[in-house]
Predicted model as a PDB file, atoms N, CA, C, CB and O in Angstrom, pLDDT in the B-factor column:
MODEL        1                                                                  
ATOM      1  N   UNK A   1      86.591 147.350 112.205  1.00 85.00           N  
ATOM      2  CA  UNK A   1      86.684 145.954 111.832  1.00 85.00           C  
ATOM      3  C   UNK A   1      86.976 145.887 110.339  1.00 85.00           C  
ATOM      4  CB  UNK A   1      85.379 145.181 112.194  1.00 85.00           C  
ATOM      5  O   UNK A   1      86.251 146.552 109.598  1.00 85.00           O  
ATOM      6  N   UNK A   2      87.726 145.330 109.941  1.00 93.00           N  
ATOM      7  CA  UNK A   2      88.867 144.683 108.912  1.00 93.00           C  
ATOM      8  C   UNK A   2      87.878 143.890 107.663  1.00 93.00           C  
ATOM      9  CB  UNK A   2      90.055 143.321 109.901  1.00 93.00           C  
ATOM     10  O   UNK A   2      87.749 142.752 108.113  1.00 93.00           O  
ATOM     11  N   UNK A   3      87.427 143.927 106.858  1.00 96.00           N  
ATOM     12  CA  UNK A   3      87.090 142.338 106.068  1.00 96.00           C  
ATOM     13  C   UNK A   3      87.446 142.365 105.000  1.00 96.00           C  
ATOM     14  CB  UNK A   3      85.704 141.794 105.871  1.00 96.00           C  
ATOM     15  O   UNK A   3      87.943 143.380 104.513  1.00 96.00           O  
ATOM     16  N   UNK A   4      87.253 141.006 104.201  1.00 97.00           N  
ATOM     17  CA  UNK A   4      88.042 140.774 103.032  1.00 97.00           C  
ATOM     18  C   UNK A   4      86.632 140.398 102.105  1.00 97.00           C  
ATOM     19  CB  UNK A   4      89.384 139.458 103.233  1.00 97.00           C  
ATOM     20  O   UNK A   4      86.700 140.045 100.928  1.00 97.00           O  
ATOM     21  N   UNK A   5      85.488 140.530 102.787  1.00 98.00           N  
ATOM     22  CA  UNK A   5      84.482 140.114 101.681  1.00 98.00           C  
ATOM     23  C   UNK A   5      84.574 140.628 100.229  1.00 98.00           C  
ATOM     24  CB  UNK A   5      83.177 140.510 102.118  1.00 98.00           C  
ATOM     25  O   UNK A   5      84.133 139.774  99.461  1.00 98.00           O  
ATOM     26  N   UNK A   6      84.930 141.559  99.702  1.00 98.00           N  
ATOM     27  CA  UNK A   6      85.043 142.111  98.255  1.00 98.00           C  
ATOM     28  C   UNK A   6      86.355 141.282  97.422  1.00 98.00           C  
ATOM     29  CB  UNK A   6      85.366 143.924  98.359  1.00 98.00           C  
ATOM     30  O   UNK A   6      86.449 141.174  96.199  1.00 98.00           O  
ATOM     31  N   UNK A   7      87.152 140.834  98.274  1.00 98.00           N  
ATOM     32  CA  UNK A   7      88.310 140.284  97.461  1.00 98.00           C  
ATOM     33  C   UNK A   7      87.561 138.516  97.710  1.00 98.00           C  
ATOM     34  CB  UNK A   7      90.290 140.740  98.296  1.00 98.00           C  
ATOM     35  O   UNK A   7      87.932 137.617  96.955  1.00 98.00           O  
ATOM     36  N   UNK A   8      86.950 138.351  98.368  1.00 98.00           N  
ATOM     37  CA  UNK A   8      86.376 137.273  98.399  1.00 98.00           C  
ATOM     38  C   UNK A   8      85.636 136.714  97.622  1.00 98.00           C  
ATOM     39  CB  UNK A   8      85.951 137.236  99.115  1.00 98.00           C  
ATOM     40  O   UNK A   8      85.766 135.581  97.157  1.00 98.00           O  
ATOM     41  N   UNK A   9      84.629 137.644  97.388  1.00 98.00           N  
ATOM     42  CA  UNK A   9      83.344 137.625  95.981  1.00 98.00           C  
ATOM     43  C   UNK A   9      84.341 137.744  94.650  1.00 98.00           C  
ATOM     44  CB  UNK A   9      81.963 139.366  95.980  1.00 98.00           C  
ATOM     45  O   UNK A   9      84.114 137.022  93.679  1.00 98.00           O  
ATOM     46  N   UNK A  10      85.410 138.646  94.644  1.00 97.00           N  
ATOM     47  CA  UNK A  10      85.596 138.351  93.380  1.00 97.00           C  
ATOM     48  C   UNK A  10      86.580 136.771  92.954  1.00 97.00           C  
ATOM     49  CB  UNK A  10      86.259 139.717  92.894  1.00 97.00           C  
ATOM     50  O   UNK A  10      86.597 136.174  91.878  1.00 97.00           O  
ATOM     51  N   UNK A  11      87.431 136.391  94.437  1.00 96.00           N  
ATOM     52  CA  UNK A  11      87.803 135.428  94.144  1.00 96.00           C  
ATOM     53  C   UNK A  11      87.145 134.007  94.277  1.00 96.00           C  
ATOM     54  CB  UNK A  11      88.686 135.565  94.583  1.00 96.00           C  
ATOM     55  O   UNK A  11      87.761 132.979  94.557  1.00 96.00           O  
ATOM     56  N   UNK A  12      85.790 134.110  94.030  1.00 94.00           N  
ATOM     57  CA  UNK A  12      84.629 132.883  93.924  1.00 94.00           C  
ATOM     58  C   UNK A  12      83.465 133.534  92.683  1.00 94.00           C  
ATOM     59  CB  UNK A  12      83.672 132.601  95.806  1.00 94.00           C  
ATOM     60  O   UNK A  12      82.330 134.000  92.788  1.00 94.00           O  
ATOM     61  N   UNK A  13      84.326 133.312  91.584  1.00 94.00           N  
ATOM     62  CA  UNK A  13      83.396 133.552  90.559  1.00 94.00           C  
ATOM     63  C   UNK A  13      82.927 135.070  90.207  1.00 94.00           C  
ATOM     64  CB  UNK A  13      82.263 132.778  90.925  1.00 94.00           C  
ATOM     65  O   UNK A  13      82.083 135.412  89.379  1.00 94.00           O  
ATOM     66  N   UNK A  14      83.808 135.984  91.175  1.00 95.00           N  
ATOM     67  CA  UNK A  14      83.239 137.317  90.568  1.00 95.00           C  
ATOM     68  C   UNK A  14      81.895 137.602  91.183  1.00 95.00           C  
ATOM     69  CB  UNK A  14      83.063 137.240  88.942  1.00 95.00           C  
ATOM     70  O   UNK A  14      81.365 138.607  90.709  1.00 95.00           O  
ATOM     71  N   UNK A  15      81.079 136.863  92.292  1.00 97.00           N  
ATOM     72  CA  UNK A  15      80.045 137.115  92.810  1.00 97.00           C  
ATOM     73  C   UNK A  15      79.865 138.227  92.958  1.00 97.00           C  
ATOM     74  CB  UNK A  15      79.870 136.622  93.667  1.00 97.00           C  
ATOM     75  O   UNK A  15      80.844 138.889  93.301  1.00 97.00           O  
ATOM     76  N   UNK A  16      78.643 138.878  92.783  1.00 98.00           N  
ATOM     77  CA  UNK A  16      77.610 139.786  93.146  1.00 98.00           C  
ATOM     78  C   UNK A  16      77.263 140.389  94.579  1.00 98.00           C  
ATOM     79  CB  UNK A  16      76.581 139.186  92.756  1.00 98.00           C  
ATOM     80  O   UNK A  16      76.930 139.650  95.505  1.00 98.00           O  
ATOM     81  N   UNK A  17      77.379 142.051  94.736  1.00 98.00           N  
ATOM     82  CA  UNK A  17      77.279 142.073  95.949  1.00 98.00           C  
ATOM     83  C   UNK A  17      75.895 141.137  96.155  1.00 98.00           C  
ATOM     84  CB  UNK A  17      77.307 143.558  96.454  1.00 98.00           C  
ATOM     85  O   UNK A  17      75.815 140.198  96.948  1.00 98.00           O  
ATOM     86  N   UNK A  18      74.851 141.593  95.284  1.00 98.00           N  
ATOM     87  CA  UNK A  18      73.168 141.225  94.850  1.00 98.00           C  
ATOM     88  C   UNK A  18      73.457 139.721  95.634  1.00 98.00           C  
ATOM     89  CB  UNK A  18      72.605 141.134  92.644  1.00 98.00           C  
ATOM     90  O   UNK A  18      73.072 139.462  96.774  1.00 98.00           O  
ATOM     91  N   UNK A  19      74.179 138.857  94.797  1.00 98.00           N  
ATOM     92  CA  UNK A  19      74.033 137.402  94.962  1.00 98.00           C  
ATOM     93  C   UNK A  19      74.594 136.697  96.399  1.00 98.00           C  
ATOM     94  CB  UNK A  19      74.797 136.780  93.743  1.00 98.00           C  
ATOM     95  O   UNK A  19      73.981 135.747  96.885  1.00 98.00           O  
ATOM     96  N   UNK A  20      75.526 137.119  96.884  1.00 98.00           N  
ATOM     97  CA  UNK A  20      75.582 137.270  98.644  1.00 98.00           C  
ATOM     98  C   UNK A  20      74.847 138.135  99.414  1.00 98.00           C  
ATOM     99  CB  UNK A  20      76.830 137.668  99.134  1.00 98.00           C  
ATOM    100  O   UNK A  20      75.468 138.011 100.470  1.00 98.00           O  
ATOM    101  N   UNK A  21      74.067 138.837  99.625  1.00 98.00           N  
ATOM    102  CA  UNK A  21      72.944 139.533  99.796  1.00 98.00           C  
ATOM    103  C   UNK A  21      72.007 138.372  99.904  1.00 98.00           C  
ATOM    104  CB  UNK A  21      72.653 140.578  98.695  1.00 98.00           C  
ATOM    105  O   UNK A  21      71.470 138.137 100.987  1.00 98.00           O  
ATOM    106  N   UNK A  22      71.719 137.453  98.596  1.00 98.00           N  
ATOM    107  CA  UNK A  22      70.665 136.851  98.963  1.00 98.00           C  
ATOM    108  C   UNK A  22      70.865 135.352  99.648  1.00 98.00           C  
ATOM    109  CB  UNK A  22      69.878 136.857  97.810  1.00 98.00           C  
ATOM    110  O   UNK A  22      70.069 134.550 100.137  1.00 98.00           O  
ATOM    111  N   UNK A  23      72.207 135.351  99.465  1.00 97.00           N  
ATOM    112  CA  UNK A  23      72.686 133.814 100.123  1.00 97.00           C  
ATOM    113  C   UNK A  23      72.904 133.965 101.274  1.00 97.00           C  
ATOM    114  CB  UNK A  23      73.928 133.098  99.638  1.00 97.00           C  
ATOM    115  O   UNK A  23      73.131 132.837 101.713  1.00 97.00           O  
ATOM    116  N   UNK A  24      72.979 134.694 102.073  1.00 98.00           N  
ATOM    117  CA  UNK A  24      72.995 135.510 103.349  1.00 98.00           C  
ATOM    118  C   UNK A  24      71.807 135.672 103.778  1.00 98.00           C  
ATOM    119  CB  UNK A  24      73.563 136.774 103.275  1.00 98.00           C  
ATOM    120  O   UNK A  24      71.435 135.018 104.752  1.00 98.00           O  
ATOM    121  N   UNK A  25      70.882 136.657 103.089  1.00 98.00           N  
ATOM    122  CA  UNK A  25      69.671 137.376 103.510  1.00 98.00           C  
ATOM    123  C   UNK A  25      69.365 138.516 104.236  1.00 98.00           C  
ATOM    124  CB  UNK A  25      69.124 136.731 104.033  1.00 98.00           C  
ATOM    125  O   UNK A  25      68.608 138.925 105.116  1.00 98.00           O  
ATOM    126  N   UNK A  26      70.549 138.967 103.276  1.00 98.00           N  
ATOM    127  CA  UNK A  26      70.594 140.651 103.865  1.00 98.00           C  
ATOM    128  C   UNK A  26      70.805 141.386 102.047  1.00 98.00           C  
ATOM    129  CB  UNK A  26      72.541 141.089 105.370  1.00 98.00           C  
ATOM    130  O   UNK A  26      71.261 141.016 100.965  1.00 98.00           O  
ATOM    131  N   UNK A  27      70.163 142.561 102.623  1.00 98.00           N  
ATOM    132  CA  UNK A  27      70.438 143.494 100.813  1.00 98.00           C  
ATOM    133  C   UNK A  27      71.576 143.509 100.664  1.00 98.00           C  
ATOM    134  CB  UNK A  27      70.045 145.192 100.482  1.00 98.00           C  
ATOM    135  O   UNK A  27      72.361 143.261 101.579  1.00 98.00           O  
ATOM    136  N   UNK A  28      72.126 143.970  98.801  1.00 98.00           N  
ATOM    137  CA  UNK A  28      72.780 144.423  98.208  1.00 98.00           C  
ATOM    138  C   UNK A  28      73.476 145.796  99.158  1.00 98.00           C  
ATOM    139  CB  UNK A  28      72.050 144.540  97.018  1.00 98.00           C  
ATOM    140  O   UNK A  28      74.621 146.173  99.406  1.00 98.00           O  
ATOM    141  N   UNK A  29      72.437 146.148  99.418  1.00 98.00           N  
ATOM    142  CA  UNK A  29      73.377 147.612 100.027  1.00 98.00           C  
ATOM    143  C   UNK A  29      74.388 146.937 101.557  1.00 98.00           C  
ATOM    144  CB  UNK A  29      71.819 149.288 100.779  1.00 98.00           C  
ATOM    145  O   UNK A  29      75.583 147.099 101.808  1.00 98.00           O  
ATOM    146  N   UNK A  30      73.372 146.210 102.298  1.00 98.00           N  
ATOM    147  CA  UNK A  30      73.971 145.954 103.034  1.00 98.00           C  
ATOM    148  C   UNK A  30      75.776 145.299 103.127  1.00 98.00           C  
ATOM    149  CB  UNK A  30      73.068 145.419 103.362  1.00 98.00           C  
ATOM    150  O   UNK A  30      76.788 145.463 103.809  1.00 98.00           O  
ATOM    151  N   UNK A  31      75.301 144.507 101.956  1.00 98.00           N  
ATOM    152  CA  UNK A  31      76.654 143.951 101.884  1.00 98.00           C  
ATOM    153  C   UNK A  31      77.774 145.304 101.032  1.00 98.00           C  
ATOM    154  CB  UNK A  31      76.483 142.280 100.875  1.00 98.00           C  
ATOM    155  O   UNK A  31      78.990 145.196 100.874  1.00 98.00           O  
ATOM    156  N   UNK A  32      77.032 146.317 100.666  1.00 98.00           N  
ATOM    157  CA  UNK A  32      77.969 147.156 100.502  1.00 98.00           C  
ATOM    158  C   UNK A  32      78.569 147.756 101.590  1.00 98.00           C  
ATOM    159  CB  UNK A  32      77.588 147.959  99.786  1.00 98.00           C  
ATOM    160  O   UNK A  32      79.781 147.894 101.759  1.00 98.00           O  
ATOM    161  N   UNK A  33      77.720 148.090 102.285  1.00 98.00           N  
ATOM    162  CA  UNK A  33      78.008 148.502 103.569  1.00 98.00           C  
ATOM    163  C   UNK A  33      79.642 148.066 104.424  1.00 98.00           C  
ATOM    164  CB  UNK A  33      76.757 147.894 104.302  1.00 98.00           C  
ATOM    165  O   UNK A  33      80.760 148.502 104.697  1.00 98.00           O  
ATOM    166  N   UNK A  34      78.678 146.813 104.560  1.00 98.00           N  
ATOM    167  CA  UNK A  34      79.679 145.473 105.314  1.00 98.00           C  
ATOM    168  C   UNK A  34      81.358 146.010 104.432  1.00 98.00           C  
ATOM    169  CB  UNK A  34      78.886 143.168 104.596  1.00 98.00           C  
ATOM    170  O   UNK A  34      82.242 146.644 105.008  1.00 98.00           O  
ATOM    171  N   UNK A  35      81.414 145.583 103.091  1.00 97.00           N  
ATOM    172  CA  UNK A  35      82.735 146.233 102.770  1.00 97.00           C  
ATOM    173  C   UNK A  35      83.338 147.341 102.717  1.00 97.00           C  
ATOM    174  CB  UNK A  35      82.972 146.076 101.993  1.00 97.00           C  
ATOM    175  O   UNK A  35      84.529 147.218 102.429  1.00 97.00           O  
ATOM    176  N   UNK A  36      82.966 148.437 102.891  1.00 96.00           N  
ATOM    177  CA  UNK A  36      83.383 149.521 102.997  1.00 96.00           C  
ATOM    178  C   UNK A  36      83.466 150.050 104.345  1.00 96.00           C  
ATOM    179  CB  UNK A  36      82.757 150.173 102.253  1.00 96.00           C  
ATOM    180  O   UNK A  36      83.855 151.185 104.622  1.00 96.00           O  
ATOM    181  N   UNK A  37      83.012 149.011 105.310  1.00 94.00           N  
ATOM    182  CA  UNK A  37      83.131 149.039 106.961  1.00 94.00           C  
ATOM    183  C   UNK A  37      82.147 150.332 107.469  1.00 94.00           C  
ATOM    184  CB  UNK A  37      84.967 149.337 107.520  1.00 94.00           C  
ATOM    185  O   UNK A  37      82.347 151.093 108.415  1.00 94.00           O  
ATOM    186  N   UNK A  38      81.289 150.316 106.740  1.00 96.00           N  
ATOM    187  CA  UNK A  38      80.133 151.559 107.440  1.00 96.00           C  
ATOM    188  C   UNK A  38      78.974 150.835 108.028  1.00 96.00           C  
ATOM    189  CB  UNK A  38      79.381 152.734 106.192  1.00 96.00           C  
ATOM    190  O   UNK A  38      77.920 151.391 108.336  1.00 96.00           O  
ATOM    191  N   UNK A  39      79.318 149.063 108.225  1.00 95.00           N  
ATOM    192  CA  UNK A  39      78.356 148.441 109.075  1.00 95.00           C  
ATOM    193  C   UNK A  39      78.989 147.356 109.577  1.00 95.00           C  
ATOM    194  CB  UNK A  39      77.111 148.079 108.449  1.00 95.00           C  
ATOM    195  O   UNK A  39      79.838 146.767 108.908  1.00 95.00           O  
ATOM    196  N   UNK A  40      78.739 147.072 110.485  1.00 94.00           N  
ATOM    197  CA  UNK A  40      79.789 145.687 111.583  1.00 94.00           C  
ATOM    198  C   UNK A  40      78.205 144.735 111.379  1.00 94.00           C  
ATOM    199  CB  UNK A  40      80.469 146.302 114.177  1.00 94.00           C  
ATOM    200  O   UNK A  40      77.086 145.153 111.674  1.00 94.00           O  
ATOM    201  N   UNK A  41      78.530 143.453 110.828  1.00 97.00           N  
ATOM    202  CA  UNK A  41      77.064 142.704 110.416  1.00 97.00           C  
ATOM    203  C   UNK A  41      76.938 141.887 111.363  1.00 97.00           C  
ATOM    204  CB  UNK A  41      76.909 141.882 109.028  1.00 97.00           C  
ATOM    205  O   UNK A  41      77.987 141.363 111.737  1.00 97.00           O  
ATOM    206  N   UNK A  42      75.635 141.485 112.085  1.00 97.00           N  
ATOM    207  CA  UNK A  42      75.562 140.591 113.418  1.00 97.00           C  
ATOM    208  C   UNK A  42      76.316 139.583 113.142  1.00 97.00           C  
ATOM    209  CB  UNK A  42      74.186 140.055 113.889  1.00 97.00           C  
ATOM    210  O   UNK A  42      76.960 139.515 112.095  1.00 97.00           O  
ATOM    211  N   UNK A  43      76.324 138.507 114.229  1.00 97.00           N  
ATOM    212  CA  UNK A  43      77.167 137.957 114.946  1.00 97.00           C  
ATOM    213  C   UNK A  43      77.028 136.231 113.440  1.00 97.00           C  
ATOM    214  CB  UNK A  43      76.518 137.895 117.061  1.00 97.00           C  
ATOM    215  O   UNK A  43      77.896 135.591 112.848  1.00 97.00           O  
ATOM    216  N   UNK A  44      75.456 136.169 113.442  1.00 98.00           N  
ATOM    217  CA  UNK A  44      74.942 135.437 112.437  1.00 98.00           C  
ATOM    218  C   UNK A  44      74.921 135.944 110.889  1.00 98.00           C  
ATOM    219  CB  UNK A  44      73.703 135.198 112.864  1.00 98.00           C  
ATOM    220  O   UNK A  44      75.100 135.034 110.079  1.00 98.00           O  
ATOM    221  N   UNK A  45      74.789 136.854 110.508  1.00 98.00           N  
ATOM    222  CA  UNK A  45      75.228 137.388 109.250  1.00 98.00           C  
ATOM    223  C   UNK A  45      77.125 137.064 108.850  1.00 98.00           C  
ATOM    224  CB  UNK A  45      74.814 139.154 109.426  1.00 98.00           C  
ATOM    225  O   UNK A  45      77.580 136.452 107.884  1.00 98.00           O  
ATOM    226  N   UNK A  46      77.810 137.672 109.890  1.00 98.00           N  
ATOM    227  CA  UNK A  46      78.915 137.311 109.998  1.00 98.00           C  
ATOM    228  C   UNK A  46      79.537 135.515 109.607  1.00 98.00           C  
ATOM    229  CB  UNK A  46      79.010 137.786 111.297  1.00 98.00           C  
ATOM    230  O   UNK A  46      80.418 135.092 108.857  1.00 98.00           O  
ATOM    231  N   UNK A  47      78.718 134.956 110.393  1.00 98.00           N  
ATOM    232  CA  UNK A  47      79.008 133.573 110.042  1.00 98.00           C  
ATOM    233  C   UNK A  47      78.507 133.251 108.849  1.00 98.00           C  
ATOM    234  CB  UNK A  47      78.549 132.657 110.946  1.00 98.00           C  
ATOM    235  O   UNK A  47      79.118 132.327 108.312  1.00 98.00           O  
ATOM    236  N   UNK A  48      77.408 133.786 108.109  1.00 98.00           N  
ATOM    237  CA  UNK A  48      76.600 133.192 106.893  1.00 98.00           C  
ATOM    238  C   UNK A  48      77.504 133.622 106.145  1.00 98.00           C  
ATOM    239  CB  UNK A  48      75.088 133.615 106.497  1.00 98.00           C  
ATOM    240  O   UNK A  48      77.582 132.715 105.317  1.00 98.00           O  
ATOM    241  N   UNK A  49      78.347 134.485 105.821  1.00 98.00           N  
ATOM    242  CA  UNK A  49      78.938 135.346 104.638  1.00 98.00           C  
ATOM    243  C   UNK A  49      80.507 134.407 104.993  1.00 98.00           C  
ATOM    244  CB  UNK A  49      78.896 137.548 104.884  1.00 98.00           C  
ATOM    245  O   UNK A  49      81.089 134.044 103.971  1.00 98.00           O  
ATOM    246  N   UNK A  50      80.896 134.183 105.770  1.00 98.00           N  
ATOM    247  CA  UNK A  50      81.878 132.566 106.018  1.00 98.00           C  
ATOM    248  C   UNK A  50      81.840 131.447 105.633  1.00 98.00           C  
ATOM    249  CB  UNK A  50      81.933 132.039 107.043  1.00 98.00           C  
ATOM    250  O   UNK A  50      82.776 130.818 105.139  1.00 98.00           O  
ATOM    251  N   UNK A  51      80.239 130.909 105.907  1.00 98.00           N  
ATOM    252  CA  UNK A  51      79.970 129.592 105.000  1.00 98.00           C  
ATOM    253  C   UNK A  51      79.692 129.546 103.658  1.00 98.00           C  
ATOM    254  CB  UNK A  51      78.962 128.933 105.417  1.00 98.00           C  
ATOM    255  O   UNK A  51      79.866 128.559 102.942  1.00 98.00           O  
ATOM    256  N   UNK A  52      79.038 131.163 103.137  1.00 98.00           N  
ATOM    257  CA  UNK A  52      79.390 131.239 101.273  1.00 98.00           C  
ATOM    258  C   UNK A  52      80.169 130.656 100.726  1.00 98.00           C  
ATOM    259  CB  UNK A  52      79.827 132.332 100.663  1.00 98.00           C  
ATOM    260  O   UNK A  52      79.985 129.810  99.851  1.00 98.00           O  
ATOM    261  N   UNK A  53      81.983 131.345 101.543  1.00 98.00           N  
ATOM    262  CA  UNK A  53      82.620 131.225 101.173  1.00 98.00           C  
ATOM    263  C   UNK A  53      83.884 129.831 101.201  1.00 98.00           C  
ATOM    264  CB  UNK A  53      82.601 132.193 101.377  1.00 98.00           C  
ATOM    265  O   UNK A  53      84.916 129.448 100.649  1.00 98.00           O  
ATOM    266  N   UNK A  54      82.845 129.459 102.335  1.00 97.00           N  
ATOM    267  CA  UNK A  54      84.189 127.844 102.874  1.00 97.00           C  
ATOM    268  C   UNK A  54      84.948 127.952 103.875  1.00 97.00           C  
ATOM    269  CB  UNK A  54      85.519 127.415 101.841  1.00 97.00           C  
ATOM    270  O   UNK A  54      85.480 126.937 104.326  1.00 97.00           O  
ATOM    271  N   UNK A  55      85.212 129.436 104.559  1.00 98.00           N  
ATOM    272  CA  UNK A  55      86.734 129.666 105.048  1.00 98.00           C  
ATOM    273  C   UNK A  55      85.918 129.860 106.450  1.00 98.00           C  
ATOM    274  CB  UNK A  55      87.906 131.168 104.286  1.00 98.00           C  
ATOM    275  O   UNK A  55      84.706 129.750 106.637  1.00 98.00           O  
ATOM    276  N   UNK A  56      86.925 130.172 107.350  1.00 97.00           N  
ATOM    277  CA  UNK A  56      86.845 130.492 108.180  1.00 97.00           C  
ATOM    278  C   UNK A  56      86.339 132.209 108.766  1.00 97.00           C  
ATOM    279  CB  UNK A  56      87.795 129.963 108.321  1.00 97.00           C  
ATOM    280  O   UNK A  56      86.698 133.171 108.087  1.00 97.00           O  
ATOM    281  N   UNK A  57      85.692 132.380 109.761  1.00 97.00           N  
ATOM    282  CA  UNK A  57      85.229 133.789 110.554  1.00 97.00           C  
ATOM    283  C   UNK A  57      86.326 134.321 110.322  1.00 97.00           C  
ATOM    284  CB  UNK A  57      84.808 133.858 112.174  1.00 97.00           C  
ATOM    285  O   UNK A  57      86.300 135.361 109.663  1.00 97.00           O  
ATOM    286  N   UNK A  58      87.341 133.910 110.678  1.00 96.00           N  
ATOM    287  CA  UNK A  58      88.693 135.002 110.991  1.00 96.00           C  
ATOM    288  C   UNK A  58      89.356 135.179 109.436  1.00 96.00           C  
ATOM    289  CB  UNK A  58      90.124 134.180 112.292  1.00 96.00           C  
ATOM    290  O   UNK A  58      90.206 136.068 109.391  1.00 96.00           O  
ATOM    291  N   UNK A  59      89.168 134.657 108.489  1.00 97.00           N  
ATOM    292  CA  UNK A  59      89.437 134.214 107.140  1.00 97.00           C  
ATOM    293  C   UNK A  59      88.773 135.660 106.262  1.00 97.00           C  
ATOM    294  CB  UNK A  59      88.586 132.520 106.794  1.00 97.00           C  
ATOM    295  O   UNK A  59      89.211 136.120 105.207  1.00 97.00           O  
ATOM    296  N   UNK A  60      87.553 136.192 107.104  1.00 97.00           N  
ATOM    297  CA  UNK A  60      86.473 136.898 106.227  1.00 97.00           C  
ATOM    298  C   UNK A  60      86.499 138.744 107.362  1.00 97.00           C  
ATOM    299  CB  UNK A  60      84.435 135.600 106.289  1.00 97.00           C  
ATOM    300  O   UNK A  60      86.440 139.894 106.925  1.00 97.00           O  
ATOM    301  N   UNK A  61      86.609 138.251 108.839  1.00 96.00           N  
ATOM    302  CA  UNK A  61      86.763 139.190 109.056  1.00 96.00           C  
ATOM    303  C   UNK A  61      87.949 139.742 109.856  1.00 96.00           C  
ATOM    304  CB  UNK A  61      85.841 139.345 109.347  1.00 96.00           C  
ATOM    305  O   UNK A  61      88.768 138.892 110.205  1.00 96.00           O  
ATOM    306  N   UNK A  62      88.169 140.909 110.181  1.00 94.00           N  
ATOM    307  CA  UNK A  62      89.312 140.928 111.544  1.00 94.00           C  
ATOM    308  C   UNK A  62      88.973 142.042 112.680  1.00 94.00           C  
ATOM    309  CB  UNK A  62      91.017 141.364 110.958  1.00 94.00           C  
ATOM    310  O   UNK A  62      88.212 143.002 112.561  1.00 94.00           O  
ATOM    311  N   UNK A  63      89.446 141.804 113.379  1.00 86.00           N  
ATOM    312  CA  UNK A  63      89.104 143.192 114.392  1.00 86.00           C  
ATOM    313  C   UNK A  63      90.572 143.148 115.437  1.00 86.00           C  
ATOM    314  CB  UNK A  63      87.247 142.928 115.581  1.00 86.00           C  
ATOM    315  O   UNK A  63      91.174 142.130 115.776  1.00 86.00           O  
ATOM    316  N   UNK A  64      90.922 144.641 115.821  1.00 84.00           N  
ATOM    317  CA  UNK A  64      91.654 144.905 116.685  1.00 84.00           C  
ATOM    318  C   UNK A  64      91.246 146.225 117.169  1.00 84.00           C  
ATOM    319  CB  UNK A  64      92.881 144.753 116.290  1.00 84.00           C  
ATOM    320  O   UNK A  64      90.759 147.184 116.570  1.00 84.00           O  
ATOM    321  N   UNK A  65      91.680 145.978 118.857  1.00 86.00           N  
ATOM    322  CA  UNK A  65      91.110 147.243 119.578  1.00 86.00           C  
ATOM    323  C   UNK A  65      92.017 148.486 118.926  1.00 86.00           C  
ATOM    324  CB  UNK A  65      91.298 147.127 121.422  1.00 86.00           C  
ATOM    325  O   UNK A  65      93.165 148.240 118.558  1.00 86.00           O  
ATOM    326  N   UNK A  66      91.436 149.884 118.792  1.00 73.00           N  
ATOM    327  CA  UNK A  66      91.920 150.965 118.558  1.00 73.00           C  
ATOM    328  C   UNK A  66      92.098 151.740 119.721  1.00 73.00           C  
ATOM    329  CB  UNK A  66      91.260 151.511 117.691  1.00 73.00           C  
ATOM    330  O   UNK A  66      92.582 152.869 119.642  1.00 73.00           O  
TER     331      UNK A  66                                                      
ENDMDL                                                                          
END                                                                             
């Protein structure tokens, strides 16, 4: 699975992994995780890290079968 969260944070102020972490309510690491795709984030994490940002699910993440 695909995401754009890192180009996202920086294009809203340069945010913090730290500071989506807590607007979410998941750690710093986690959201490292999440970008470097070494974690697929539930179904509700997924949507919270969407409404940070304004955009849409499909806006933040992508997926295609391999």
């Amino acid at each position: 699975m695909a995401n754009r969260v890192r180009l996202l944070r920086f294009t809203n102020g340069e945010m913090s992994q730290e500071q989506l972490g807590v607007s979410v309510g998941v750690t710093r690491q986690t959201i490292a995780a999440i970008e470097a795709g070494k974690y697929a984030p539930s179904l509700e994490t997924a949507f919270r890290i969407a409404h940070v940002f304004g955009v849409p699910l499909g806006d933040v993440f992508d997926w295609s079968p391999s």
